[in-house]
C-alpha positions as CSV (number, residue, x, y, z in Angstrom):
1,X,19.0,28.8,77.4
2,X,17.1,32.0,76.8
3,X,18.0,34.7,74.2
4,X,19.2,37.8,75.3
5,X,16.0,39.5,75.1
6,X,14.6,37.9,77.8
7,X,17.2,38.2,80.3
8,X,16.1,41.1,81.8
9,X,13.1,40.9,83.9
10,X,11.3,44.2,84.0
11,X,7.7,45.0,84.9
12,X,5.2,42.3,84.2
13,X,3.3,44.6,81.6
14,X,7.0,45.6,79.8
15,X,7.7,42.1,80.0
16,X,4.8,40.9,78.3
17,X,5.5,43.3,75.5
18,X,9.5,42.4,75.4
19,X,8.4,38.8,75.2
20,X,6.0,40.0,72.2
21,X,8.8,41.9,70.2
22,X,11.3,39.1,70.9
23,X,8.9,36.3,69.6
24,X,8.9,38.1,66.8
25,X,12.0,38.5,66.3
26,X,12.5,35.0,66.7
27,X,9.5,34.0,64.2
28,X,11.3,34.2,60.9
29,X,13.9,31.7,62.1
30,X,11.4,29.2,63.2
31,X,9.5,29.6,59.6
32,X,12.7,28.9,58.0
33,X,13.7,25.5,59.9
34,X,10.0,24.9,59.2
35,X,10.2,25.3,55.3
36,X,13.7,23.4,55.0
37,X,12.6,20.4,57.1
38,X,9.2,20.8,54.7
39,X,11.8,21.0,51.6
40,X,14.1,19.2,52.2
41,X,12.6,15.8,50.3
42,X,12.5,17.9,47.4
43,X,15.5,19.6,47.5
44,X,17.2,16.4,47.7
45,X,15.9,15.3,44.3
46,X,13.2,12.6,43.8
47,X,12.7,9.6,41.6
48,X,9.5,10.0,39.3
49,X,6.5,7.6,39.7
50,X,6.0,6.9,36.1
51,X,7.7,7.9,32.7
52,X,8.1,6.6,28.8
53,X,10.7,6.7,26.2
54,X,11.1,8.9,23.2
55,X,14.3,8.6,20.7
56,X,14.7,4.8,20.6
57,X,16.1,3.4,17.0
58,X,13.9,1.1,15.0
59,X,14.7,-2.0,16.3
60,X,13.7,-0.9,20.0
61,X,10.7,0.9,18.6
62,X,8.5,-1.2,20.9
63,X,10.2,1.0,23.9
64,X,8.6,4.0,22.5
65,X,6.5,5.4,24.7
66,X,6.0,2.3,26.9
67,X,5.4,3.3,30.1
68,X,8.0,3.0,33.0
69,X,6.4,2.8,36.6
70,X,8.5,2.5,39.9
71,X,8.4,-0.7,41.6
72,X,10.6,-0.3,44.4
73,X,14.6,0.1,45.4
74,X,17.6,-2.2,44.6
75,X,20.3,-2.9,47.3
76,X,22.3,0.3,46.0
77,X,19.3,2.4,47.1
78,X,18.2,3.0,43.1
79,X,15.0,3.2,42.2
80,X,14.0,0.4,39.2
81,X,11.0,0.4,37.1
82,X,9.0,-2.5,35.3
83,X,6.8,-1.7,31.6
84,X,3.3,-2.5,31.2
85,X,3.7,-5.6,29.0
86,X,4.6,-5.5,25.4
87,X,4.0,-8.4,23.2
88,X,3.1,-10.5,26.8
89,X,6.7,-9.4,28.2
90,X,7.9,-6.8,30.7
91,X,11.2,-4.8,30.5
92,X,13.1,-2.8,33.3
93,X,14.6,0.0,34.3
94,X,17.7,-0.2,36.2
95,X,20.5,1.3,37.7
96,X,23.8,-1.1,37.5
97,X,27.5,0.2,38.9
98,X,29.4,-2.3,37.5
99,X,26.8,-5.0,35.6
100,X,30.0,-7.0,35.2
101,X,31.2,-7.2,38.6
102,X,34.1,-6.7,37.7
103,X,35.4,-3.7,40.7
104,X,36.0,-1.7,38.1
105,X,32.4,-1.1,35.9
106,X,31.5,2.2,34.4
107,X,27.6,2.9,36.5
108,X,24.7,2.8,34.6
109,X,20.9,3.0,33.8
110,X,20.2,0.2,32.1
111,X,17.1,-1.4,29.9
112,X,16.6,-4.9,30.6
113,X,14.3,-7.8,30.0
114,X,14.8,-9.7,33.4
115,X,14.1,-8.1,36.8
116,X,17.1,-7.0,38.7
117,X,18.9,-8.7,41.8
118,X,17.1,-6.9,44.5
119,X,19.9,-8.0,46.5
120,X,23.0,-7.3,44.6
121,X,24.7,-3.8,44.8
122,X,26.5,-4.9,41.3
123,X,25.9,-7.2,38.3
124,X,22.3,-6.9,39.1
125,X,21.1,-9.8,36.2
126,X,23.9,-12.2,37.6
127,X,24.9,-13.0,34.2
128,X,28.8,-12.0,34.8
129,X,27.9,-10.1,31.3
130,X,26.6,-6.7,30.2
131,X,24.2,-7.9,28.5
132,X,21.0,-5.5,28.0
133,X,19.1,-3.9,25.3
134,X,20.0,-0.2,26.1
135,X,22.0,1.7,28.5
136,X,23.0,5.4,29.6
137,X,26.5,6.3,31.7
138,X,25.8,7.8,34.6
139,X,27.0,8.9,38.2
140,X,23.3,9.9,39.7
141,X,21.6,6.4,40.7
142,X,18.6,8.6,42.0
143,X,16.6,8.5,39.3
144,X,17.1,7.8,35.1
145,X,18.2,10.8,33.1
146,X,15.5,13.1,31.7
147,X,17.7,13.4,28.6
148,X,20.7,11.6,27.9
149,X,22.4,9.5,24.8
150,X,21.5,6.0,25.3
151,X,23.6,3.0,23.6
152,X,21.0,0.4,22.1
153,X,20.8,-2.6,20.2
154,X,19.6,-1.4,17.0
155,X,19.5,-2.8,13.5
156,X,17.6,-5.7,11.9
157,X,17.5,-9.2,11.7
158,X,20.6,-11.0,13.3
159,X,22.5,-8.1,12.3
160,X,22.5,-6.5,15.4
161,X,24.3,-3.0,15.7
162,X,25.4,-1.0,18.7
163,X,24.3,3.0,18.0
164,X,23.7,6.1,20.1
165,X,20.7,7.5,20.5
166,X,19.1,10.7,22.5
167,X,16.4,9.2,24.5
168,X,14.1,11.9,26.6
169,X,11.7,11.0,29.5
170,X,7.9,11.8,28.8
171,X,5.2,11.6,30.6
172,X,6.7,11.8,34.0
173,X,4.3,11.9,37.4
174,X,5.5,12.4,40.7
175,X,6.2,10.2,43.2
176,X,3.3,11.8,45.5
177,X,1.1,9.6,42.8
178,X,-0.4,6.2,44.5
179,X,2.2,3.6,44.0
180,X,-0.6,0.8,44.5
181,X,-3.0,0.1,41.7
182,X,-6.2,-1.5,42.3
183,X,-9.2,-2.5,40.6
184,X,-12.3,-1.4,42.7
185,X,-15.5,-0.7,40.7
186,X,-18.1,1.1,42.9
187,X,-21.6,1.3,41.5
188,X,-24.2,3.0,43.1
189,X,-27.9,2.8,41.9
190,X,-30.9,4.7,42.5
191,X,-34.4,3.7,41.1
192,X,-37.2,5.9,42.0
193,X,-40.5,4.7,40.2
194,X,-44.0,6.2,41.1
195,X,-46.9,5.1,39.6
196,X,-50.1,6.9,39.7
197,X,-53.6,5.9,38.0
198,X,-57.2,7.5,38.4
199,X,-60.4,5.3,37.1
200,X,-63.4,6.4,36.8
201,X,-66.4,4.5,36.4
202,X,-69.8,5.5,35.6
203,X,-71.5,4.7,38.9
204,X,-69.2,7.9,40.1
205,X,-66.5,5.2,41.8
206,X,-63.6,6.9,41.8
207,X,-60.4,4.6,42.2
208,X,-57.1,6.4,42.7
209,X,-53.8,4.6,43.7
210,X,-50.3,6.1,44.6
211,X,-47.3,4.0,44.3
212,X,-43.6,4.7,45.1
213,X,-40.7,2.5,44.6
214,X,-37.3,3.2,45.5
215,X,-34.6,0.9,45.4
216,X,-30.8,1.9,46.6
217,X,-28.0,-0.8,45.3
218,X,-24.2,-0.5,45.9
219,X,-22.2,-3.2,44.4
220,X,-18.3,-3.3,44.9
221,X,-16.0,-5.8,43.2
222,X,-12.2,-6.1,43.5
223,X,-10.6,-8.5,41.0
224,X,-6.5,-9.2,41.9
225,X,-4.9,-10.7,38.5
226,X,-1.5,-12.1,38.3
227,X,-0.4,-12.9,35.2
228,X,3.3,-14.4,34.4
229,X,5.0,-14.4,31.4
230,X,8.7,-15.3,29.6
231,X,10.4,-12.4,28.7
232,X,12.9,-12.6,25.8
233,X,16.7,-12.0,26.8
234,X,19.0,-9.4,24.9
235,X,20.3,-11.2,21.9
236,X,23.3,-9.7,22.0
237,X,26.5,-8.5,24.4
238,X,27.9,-5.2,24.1
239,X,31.1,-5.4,22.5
């Protein structure tokens, strides 16, 4: 189907310069479809790579500003995140519809100590429970709230109290970031040595020597470390 500016068939030189002007014409629509389908990722909204904490009460103060990063997607297509270990444990970062499963949950980011079903859509700890350290109501499972009032475990001791806090995400990186960390070292040494000495004797002998050493070493080493660990479980329900 052709657009109505090249329907007509005129001279071949008229044509060219029809063709030109509709092409034109035309152009702004095809840089438009371009940018949107170029967009459109980012117009959708994306998870970040990494973020930390800020806000929690004192009894979660080991969640401040431990960092978040993304380790993959649930079965209910949300994004979860594990900590770099505190104390030899991990926690994670979660999103939960009903972590009761009981049909009729309230949906929620949650703060956990065990990693998530990967292939439950609810209840993702399997516990029956909700049973976490800290959680935040919400209806967007595509990535945690930048700011939000989170419920916690707080207080001391075996007193353990319920409060609200505002938690705010710092730190955060894009998704665009590598998502696998490795340890390569790469070392690359160049030793250039010249050595140059002049004796003279007193029978005129003259004795004169050049030397010129150099030496090119490149050493890689990747080192893989797995390391597992117990992680404590929430010590108590939320009433």
């Amino acid at each position: 189907l052709k657009p109505p500016c090249l329907l007509h068939r005129p001279a071949s030189r008229a044509r060219r310069a029809l063709a030109v002007r509709c092409a034109m014409r035309l152009l702004p629509a095809f840089i438009g479809a371009a940018s949107w389908c170029t967009l459109w990722p980012f117009a959708q909204g994306s998870p970040p790579y990494t973020f930390k904490l800020a806000g929690s009460c004192d009894n979660m103060a080991h969640l401040e500003n431990l960092q978040f990063t993304y380790e993959g997607r649930t079965a209910n297509g949300a994004p979860y995140y594990v900590s770099h270990p505190h104390a030899g444990a991990n926690f994670y970062a979660y999103y939960d519809e009903d972590c009761e499963g009981s049909g009729d949950g309230t949906p929620r980011w949650i703060i956990d100590a065990g990693k998530p079903d990967l292939q439950s859509r609810v209840d993702l700890d399997n516990d029956g429970l909700c049973n976490y350290f800290a959680r935040a109501d919400s209806t967007d499972h595509t990535a945690p709230p930048v700011e939000a009032t989170w419920h916690m475990q707080c207080g001391t001791g075996s007193e353990v109290q319920w409060e609200d806090h505002y938690l705010i995400l710092l730190g955060q990186t894009s998704m665009t970031s590598t998502a696998t960390e490795t340890a390569t070292q790469t070392s690359t040494f160049t030793h250039t040595a010249t050595q140059t000495s002049t004796a003279t004797h007193t029978t005129t002998e003259t004795a004169t020597s050049t030397k010129t050493v150099t030496q090119t070493t490149t050493q890689t080493q990747t080192t893989t470390q797995t390391a597992t660990t117990t992680t404590p479980a929430p010590t108590s329900t939320e009433p």
